[in-house]
C-alpha positions as CSV (number, residue, x, y, z in Angstrom):
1,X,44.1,-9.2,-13.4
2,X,41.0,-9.8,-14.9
3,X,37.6,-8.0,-13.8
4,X,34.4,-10.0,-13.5
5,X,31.2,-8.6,-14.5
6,X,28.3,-8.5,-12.4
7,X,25.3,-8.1,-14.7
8,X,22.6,-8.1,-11.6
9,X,23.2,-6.5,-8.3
10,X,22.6,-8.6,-5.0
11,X,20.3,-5.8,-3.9
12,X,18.5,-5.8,-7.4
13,X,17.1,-9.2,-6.4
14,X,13.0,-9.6,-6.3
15,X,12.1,-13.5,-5.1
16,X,8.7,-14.5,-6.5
17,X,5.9,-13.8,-4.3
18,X,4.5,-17.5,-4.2
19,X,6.4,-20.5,-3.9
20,X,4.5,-24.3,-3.8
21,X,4.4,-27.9,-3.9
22,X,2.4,-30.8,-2.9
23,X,3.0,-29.8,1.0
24,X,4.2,-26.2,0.9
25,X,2.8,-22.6,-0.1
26,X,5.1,-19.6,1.1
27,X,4.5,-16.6,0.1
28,X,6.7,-13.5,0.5
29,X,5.8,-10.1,0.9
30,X,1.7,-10.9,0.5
31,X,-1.2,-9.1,2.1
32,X,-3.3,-11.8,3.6
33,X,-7.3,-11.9,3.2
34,X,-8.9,-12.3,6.1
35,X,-12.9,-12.4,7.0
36,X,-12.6,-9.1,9.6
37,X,-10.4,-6.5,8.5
38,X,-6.9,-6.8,10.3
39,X,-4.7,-3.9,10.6
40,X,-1.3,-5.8,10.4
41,X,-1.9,-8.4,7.7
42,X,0.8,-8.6,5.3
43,X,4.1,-10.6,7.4
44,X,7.4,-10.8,5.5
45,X,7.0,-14.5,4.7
46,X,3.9,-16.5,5.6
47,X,4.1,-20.7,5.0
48,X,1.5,-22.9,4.8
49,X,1.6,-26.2,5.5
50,X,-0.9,-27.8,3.7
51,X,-0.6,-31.4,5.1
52,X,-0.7,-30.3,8.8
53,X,-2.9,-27.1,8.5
54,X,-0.7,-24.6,9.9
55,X,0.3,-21.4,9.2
56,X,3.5,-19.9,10.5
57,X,3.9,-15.8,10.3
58,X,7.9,-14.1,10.0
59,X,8.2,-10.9,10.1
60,X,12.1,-10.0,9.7
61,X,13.8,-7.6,12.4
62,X,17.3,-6.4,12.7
63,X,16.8,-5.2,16.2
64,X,20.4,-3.8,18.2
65,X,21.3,-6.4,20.9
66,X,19.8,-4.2,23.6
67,X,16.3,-4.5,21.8
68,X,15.6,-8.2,21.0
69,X,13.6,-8.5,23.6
70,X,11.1,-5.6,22.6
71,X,11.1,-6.4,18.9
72,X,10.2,-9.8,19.9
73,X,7.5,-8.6,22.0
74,X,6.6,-5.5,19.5
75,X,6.7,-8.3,16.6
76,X,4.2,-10.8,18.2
77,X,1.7,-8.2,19.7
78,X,1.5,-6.6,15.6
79,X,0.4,-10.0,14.2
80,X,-1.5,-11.2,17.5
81,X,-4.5,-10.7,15.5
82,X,-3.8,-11.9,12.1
83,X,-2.7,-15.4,13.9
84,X,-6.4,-15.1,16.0
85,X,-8.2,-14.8,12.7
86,X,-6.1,-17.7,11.1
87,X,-7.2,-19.7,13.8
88,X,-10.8,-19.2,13.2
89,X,-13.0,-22.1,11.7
90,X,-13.5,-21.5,8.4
């Protein structure tokens, strides 16, 4: 039986921080600048969309079934400010 090789391991894997095109910038793993200093400012993943102006905010959980609730709830409350700052006019 043949072996195969694995010259990189899954877990070794580092994405690039920025990703674009004409309508898309996500980034990964960023802190984001803000006018005010915000406590809870760098999401797992932010995406902007460039041709509607928005700005969507993920922040990856892995809650047990019992806790989905709460971890949603945890989650949004953390970046409740981030997305209020966001929403200034610039």
């Amino acid at each position: 039986m043949a072996s195969s090789k694995r010259t990189k391991n899954n877990y070794d894997y580092e994405p690039k921080k920025i990703h674009e095109n004409e309508n898309l910038k996500l980034y990964w793993d960023r802190t984001i600048m803000t006018d005010r200093t915000v406590k809870a400012n760098r999401p797992d993943i932010t995406i902007l969309d460039k041709r509607n102006r928005d700005v969507h905010l993920i922040d990856i959980a892995v809650p047990n079934t019992d806790n989905c609730i709460k971890t949603i709830a945890s989650k949004t409350e953390k970046y409740r400010e981030l997305a209020m700052e966001l929403q200034r006019p610039v």
